[in-house]
C-alpha positions as CSV (number, residue, x, y, z in Angstrom):
1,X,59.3,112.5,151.7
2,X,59.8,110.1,154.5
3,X,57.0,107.4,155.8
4,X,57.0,106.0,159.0
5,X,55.5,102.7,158.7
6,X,55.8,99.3,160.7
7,X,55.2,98.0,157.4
8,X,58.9,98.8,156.1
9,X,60.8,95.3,154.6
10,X,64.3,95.6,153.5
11,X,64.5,93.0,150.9
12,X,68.5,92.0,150.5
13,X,69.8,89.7,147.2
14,X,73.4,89.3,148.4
15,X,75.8,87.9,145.6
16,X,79.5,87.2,145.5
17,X,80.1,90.4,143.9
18,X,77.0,92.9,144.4
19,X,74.2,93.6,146.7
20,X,70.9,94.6,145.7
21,X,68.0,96.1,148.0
22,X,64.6,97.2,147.9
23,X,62.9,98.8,150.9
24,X,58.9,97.9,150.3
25,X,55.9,99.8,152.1
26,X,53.7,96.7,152.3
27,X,50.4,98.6,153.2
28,X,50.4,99.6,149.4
29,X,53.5,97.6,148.4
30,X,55.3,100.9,147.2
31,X,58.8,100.8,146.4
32,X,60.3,103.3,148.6
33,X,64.0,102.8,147.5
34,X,66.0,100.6,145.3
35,X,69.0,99.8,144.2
36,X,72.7,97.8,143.6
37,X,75.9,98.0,145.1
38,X,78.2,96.9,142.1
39,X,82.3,95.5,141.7
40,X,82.6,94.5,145.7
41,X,85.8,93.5,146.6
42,X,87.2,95.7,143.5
43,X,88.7,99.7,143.6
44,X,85.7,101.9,142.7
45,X,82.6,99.8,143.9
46,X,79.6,101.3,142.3
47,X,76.5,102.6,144.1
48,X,73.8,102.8,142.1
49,X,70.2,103.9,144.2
50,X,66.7,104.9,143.1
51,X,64.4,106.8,145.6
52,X,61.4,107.5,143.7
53,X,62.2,109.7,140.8
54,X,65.5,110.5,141.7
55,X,68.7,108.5,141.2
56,X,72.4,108.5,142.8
57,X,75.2,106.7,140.9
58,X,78.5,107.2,143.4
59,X,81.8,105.5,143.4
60,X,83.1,104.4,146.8
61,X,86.9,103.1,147.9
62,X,86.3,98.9,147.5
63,X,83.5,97.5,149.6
64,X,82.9,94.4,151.2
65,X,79.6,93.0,152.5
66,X,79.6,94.9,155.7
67,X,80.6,98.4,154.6
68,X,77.8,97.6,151.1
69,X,75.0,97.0,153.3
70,X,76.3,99.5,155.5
71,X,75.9,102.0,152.9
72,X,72.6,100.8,152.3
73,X,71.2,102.0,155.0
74,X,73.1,105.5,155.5
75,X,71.5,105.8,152.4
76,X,68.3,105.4,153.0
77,X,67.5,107.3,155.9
78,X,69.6,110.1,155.0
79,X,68.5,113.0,156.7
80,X,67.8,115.1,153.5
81,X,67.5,111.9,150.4
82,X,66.4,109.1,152.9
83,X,62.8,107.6,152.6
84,X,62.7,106.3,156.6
85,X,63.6,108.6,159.6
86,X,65.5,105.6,161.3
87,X,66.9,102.1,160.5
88,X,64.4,101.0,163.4
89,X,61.7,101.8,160.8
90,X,62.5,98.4,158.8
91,X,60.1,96.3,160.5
92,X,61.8,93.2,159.0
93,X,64.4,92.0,156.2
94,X,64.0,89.5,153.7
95,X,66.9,87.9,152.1
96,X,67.1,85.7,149.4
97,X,68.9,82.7,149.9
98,X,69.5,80.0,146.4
99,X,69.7,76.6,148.2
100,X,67.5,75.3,150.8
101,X,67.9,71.7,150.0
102,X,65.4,69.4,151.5
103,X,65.5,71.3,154.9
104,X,63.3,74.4,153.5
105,X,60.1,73.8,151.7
106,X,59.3,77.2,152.7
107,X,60.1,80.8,153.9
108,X,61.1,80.6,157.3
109,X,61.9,82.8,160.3
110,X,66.1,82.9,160.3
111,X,67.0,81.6,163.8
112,X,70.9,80.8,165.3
113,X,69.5,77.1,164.1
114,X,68.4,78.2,160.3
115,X,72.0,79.9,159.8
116,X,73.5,76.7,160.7
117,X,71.4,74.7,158.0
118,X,71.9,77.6,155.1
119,X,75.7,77.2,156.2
120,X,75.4,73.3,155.4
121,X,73.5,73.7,152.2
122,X,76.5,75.8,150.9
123,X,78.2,72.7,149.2
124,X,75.3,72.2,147.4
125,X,75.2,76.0,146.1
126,X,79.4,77.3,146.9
127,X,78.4,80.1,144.1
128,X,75.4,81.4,145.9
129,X,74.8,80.1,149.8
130,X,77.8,81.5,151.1
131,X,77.2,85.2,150.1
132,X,73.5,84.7,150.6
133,X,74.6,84.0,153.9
134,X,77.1,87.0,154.2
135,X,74.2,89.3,153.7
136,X,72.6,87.5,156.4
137,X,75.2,87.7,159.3
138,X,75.8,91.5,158.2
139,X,72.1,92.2,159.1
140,X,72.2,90.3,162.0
141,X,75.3,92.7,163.4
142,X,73.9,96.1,161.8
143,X,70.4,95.5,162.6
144,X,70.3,93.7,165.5
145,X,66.6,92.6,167.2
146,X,65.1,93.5,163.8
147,X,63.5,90.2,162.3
148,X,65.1,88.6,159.5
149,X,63.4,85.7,157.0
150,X,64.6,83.5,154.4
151,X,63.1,82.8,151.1
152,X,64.5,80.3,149.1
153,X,65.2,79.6,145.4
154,X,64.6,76.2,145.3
155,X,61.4,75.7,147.7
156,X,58.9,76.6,145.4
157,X,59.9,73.5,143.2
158,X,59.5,71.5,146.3
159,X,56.3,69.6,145.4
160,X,57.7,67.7,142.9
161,X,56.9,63.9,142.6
162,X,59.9,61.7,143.8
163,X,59.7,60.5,140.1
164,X,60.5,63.6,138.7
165,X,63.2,64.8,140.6
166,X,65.1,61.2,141.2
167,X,67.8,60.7,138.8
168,X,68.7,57.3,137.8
169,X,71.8,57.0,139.2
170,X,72.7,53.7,141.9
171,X,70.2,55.1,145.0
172,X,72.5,55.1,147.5
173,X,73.9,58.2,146.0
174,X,70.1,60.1,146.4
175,X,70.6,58.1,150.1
176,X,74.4,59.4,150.7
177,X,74.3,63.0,149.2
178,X,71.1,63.7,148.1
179,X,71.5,64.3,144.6
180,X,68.0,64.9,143.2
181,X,66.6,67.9,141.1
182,X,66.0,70.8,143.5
183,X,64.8,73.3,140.6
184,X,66.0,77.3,141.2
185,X,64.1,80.7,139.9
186,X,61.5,79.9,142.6
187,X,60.4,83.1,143.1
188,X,60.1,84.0,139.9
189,X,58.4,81.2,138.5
190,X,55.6,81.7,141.7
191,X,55.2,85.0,140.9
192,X,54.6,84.9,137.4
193,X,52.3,82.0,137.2
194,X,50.7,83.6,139.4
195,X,50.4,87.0,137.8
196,X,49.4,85.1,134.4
197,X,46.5,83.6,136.1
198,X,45.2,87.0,137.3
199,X,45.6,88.3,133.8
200,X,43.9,85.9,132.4
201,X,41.2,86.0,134.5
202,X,40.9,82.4,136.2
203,X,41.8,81.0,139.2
204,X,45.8,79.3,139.4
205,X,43.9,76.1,140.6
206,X,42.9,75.8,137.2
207,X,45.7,76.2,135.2
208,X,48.2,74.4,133.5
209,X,50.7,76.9,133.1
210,X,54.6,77.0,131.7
211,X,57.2,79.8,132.7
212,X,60.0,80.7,131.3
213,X,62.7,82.7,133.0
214,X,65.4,83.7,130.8
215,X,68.1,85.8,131.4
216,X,71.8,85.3,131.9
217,X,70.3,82.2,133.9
218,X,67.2,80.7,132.7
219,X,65.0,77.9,133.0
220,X,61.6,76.4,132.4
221,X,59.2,75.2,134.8
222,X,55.3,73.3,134.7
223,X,53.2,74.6,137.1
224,X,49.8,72.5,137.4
225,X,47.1,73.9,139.3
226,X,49.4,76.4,141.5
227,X,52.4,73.7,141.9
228,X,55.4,73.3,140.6
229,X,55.4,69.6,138.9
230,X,59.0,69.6,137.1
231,X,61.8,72.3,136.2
232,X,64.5,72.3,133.7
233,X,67.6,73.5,136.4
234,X,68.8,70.1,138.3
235,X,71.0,69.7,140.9
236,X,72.6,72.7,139.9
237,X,71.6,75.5,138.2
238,X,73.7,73.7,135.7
239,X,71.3,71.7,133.7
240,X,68.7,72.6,131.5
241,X,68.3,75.7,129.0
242,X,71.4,77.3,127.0
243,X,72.4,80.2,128.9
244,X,74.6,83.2,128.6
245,X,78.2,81.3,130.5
246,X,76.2,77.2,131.4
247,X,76.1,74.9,128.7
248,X,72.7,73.6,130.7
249,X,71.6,70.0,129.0
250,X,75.2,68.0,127.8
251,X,75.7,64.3,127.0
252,X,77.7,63.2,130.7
253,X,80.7,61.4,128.9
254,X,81.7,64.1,127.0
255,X,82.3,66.1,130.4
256,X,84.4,63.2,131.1
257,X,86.2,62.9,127.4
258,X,87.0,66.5,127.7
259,X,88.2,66.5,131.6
260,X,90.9,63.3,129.9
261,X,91.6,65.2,126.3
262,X,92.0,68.9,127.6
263,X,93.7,67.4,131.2
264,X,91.3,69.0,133.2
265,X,90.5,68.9,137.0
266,X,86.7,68.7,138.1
267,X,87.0,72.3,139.4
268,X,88.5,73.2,136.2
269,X,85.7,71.6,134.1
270,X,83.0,73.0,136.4
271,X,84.3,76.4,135.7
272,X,84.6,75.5,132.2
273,X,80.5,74.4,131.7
274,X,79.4,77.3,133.9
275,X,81.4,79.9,132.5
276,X,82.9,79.5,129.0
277,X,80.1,77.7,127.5
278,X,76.4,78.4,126.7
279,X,75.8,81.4,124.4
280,X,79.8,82.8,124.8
281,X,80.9,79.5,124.0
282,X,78.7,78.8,120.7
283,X,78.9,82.3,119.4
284,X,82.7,83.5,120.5
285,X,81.2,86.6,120.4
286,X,79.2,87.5,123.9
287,X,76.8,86.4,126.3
288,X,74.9,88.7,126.3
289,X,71.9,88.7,124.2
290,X,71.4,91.9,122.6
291,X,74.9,91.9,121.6
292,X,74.1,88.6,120.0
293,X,71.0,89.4,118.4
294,X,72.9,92.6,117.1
295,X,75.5,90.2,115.3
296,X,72.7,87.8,114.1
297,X,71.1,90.9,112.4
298,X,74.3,91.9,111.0
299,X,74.5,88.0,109.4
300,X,77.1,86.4,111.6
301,X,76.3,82.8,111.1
302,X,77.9,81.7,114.8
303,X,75.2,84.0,116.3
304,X,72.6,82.7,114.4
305,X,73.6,79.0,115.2
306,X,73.7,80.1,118.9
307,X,70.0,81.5,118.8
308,X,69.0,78.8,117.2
309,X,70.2,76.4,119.8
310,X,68.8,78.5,122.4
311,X,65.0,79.1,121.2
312,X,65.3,75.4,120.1
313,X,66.1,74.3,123.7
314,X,63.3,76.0,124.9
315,X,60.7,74.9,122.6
316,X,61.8,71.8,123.2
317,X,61.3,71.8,127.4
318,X,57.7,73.9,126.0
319,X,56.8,70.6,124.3
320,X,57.9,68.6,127.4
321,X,55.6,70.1,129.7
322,X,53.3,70.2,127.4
323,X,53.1,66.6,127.6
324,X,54.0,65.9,130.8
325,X,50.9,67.8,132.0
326,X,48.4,66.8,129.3
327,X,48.1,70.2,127.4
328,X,48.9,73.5,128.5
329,X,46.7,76.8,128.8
330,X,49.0,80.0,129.6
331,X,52.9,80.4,128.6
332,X,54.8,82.7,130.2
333,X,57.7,84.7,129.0
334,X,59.9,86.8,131.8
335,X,63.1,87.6,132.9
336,X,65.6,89.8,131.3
337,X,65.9,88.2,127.6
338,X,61.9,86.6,128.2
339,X,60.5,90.8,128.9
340,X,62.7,92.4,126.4
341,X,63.6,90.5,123.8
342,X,61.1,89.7,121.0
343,X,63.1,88.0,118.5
344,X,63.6,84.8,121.3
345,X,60.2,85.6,122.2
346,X,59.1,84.7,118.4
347,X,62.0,82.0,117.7
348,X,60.4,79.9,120.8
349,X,56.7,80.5,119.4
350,X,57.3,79.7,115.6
351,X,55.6,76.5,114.3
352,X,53.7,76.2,117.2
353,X,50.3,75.7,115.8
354,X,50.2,72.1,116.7
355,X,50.1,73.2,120.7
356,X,47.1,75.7,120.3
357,X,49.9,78.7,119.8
358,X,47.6,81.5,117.3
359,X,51.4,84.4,117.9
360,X,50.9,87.5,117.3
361,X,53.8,89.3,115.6
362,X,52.8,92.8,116.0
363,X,51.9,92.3,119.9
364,X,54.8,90.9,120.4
365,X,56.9,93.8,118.9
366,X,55.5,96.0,121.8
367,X,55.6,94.1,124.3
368,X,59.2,95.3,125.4
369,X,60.0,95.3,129.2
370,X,55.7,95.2,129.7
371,X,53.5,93.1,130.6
372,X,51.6,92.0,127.6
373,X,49.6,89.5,125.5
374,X,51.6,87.7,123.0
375,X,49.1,85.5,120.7
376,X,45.5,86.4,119.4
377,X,41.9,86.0,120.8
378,X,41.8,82.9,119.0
379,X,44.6,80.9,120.3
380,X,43.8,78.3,122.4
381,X,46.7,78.8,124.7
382,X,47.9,82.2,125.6
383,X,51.6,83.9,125.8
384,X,52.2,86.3,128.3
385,X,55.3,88.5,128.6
386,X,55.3,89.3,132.2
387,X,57.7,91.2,134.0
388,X,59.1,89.0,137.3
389,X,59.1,90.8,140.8
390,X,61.2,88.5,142.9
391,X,61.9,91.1,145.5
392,X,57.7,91.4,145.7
393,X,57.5,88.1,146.2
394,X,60.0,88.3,149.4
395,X,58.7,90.8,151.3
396,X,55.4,90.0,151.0
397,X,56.5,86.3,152.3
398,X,58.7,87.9,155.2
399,X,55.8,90.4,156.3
400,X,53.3,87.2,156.5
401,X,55.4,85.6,158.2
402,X,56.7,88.3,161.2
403,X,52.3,88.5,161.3
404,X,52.4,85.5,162.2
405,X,51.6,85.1,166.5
């Protein structure tokens, strides 16, 4: 059934090789449509779309970022399987864009002017701007006069103390190229600290809150009183957490022992830390987790040495923020290995006791891919599974800002 609505927003997550969409009703904040087109650039892109209970899985001849989007928006207003009439029913679209540097310390309204400064913060993110951007332009010729906004990754984490996110490297290179800690999962980390805080039952303002977004990317950040005071991703989303392909925390001169021993180039030995290392490069086995956890059931000592190392890495940044914000009340586990898998999930919480931490074993086990309580009524601080909603988080930041006279 199609709704007419000046409430529509397309929310667009363009990447270098997929595009994913959801159209939003924002008077209920429905989900009218969703879905990912896969293998861009490649023979037999993948369409995969969900309009309420029904879903479409195509193949199409290889698709670019214009015919993608393109397809997009056939889709969904279809005559006979659309949701909308017309594409003049999207009142706005929100895009997410990684990197916004120090020129975005919020959403903003994308003008000739703001595609000029995402363009510039592309050598700061050359994996993510550029195709963030892409999706962008496309909208801007497919959709022309409808409103488009940009959220951004890293302006969430933009309250940070200048002591926190300086590195002590000679100042003139902060001066020069700004290298500071610019923090990414933004949106997720907003949204779930702020969910927790309504599942617990107290206000944000009062709590002292750590999220953890794991998936294939992850990181951990403190989030005091409704800000963001530190984050384990850097620079780049490089540093920090073990992930599935990014070795995250390293000792700097071995990057440049390695780079000498192995004779490699510094684009070689970027692509070597971001995506040979991490959980593919401890276990040689995957990088993903359940085929990891699989083989650590199974007894295969290299995947039980890589989860290991990456519960231990997170315990560790727990313990940090812990400290670095005198206690904490709510943890927070999300993302795709964070909703879903409850071995991590108990590996991070084990021998926790010291932190307030009562776990809960059985709630634990059910909590799969739900939003859940994690410890029991007697722990002093609460663990939270709760499922992320970036594209939420987007739309409602685009529609408050087209409301805006």
């Amino acid at each position: 059934m199609k709704r007419k609505s000046h409430l529509n927003i397309l929310v667009i997550n363009s990447g270098s090789s997929s595009v994913k969409f959801q159209l939003i009703n924002m008077a209920d904040e429905n989900v009218l449509a969703s879905g990912i087109v896969e293998r861009l650039g490649l023979p037999q892109s993948l369409i995969k779309f969900k309009f309420g209970d029904k879903d479409l899985t195509r193949e199409c001849d290889t698709l670019d970022h214009n015919s993608a989007i393109s397809e997009i928006i056939e889709d969904i207003t279809h005559s006979q399987s659309g949701v909308i009439g017309d594409k003049s029913e999207v009142a706005a679209i929100g895009h997410r864009v990684v990197h916004g540097a120090e020129h975005f310390t919020e959403s903003v309204l994308i003008t000739d002017n703001t595609i000029k400064q995402i363009d510039a913060c592309s050598e700061l993110a050359p994996l993510h701007n550029p195709h963030n951007l892409k999706g962008i332009l496309v909208c801007k010729e497919l959709l022309p006069g409808i409103p488009q906004v940009a959220v951004f990754d890293t302006a969430f984490h933009q309250t940070m103390e200048d002591y926190v996110y300086t590195y002590a490297l000679d100042y003139k290179f902060y001066e020069k190229y700004r290298f500071r800690r610019y923090g990414f999962h933004g949106t997720s980390h907003f949204y779930v600290a702020h969910k927790a805080a309504e599942i617990v039952g107290q206000s944000i303002q009062e709590l002292k809150i750590i999220t953890c977004h794991l998936g294939n990317g992850a990181s951990v950040a403190a989030v005091k009183y409704g800000k963001s005071m530190d984050t384990s991703m850097g620079f780049t989303p490089l540093e920090g957490l073990i992930m599935g392909t990014r070795c995250g925390d390293v000792d700097p001169a071995m990057v440049l022992f390695i780079m000498e021993k192995e004779g490699l180039s510094p684009h070689e030995c970027d692509m070597l830390m971001n995506h040979e290392c991490g959980l593919i490069g401890i276990s040689g086995i995957s990088s993903d987790m359940r085929d990891l956890i699989k083989a650590y059931q199974e007894g295969n000592d290299r995947a039980r040495l890589a989860l290991q190392m990456y519960s231990y890495r997170i315990r560790k940044y727990i313990g940090m923020y812990s400290a670095t914000m005198n206690g904490a009340d709510v943890i927070v586990f999300t993302g795709g290995i964070g909703e879903n898998a409850a071995l991590i999930r108990s590996m991070c919480c084990t021998d926790m006791e010291y932190l307030g931490i009562d776990f809960d074993e059985d709630k634990n086990k059910k909590a799969i891919g739900i939003e859940g309580e994690l410890t029991t009524q007697n722990s002093k601080v609460r663990v939270l599974c709760v499922p992320t909603n970036e594209e939420l988080v987007i739309a409602r930041d685009t529609a408050q800002i087209i409301d805006k006279p």
